[in-house]
C-alpha positions as CSV (number, residue, x, y, z in Angstrom):
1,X,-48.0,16.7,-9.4
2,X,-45.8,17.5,-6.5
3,X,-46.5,14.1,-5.3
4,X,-45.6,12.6,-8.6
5,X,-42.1,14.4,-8.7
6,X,-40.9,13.4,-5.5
7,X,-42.1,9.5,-6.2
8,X,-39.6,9.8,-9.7
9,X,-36.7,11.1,-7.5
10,X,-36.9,8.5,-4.9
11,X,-37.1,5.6,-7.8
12,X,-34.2,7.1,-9.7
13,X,-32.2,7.7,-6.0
14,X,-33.2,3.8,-5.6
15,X,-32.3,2.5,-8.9
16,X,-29.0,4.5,-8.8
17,X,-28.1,3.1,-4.9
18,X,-28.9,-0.4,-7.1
19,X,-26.7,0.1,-10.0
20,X,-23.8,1.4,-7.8
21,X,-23.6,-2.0,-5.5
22,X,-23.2,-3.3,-8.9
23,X,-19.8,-1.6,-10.0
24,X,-17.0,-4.0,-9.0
25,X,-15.3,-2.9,-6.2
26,X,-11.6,-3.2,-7.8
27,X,-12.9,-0.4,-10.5
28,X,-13.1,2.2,-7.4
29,X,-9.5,1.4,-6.5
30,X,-6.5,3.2,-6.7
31,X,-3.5,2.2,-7.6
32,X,-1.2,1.8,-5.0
33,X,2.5,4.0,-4.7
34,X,5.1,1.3,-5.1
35,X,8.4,1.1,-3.2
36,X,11.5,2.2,-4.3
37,X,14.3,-0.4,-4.8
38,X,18.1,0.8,-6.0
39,X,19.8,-2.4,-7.9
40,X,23.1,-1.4,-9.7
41,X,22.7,2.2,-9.1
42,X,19.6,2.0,-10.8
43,X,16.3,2.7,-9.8
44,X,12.7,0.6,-9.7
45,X,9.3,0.2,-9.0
46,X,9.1,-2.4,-6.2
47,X,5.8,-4.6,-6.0
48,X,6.5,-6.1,-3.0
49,X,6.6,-4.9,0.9
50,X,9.3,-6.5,2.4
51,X,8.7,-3.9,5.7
52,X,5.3,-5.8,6.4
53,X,7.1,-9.0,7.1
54,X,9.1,-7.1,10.1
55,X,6.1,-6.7,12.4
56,X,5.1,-9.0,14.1
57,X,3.8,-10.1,18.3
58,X,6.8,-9.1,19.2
59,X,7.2,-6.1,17.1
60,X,3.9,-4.5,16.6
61,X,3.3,-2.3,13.6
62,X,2.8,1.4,14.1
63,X,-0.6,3.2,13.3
64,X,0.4,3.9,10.4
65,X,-2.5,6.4,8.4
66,X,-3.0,6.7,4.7
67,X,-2.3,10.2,3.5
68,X,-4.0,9.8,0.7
69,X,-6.0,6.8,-1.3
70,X,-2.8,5.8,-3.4
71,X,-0.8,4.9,-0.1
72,X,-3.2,2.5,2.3
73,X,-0.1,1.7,4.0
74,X,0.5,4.6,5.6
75,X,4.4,4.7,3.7
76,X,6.6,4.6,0.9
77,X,9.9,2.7,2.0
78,X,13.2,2.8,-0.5
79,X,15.4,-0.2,-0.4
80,X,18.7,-0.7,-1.9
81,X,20.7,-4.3,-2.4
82,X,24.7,-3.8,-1.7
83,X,27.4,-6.0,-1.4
84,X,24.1,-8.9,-2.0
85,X,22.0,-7.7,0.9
86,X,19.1,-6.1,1.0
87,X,18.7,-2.7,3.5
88,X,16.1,-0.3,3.8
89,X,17.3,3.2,3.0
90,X,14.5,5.2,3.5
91,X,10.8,5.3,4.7
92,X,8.5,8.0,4.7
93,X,5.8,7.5,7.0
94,X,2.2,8.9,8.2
95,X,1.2,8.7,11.6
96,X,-1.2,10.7,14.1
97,X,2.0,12.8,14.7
98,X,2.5,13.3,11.1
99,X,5.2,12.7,9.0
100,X,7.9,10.4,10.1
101,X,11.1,9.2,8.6
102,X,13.4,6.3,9.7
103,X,14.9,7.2,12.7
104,X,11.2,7.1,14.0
105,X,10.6,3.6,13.6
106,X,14.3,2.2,14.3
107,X,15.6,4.2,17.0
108,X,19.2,5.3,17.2
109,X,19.3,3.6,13.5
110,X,20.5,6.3,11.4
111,X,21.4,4.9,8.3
112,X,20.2,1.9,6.1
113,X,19.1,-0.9,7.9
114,X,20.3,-4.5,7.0
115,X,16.4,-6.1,6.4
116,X,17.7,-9.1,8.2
117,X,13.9,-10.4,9.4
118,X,13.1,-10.2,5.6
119,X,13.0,-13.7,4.0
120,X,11.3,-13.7,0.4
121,X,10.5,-12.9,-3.0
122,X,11.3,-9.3,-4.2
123,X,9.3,-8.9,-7.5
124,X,10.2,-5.8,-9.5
125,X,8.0,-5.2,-12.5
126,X,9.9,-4.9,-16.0
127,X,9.0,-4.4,-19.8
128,X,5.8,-2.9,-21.1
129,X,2.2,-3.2,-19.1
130,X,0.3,-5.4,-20.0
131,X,-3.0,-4.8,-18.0
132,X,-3.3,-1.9,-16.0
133,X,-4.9,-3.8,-12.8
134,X,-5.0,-2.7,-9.5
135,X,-3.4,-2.9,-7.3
136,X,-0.5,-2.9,-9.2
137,X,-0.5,-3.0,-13.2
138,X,0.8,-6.4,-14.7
139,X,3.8,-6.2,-17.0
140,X,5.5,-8.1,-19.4
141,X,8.2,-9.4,-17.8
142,X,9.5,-9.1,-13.8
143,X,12.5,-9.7,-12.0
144,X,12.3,-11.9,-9.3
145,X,15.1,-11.5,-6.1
146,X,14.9,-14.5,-3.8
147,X,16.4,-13.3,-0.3
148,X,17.0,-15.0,2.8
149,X,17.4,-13.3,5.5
150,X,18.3,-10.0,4.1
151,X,20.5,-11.9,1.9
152,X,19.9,-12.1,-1.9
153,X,20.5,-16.0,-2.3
154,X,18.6,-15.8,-6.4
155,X,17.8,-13.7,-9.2
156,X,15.8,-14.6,-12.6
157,X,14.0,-12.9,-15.1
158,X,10.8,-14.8,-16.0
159,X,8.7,-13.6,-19.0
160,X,5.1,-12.9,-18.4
161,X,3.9,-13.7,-21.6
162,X,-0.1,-14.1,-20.7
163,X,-0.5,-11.3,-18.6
164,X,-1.5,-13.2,-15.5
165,X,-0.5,-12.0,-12.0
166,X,2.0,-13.3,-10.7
167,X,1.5,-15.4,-7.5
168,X,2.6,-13.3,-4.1
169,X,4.2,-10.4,-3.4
């Protein structure tokens, strides 16, 4: 009987170890934290990391560490546009020494930086969700922000109409 038991554990231990490679990977994902971006004196969501584009061979990026499962990054920057250039206000950052603001990875930088090595699309999500996807959720509409060199060169609004993600960050 004993015997018996143990046998219908390790089947049902099996079958479960089975069914669990079958779960899609994306539905144990979290959501990411988005960045911050100030536009106008207002305030959004930003779905894109213009940071990630400043490291680089001759810039390595920090060990950054994930303080939790929503921020795989290791931080949350805030970015502002003034005067049509884009500069990053704010970062809060994990590392093995904890906790880490700006000043710690732009030395003797104490206020916003002009994101000069940034060249790109900013995408700002707008308007109702449409799917809640992950990493990010897709929305209705978004606001795209060409820059160039830290400078905003091109804004539009583009409807999203099918709920399709849009291509790049």
């Amino acid at each position: 009987m004993v015997f018996k038991t143990r046998l219908r554990l390790k089947i049902m231990i099996a079958v479960l170890g089975v069914l669990g490679c079958l779960v899609p990977q994306v539905a144990l994902a979290t959501t990411q934290f988005s960045e911050i971006l100030y536009l106008d004196g207002q305030k959004y969501s930003l779905d894109s990391l213009p940071l990630e584009s400043y490291y680089g061979p001759g810039n390595p990026r920090p060990k950054f560490r994930a303080p939790n499962t929503a921020t795989w990054r290791g931080y949350i920057a805030t970015w502002e546009i003034d005067g049509g250039m884009l500069y990053l206000k704010a970062i809060r950052a994990w590392t093995g020494q904890g906790q880490v603001g700006l000043p710690a990875l732009f030395p003797g930088r104490k206020g916003p930086v002009p994101a000069t090595w940034f060249t790109g699309r900013l995408k700002i999500p707008e308007g109702p969700v449409i799917k809640p996807a992950v990493p990010h959720p897709i929305y209705g509409k978004y606001r795209l922000i060409t820059v160039e060199q830290g400078r905003v060169v091109h804004q539009e609004v583009i409807d999203n109409p099918g709920g399709t993600q849009l291509p790049g960050p």
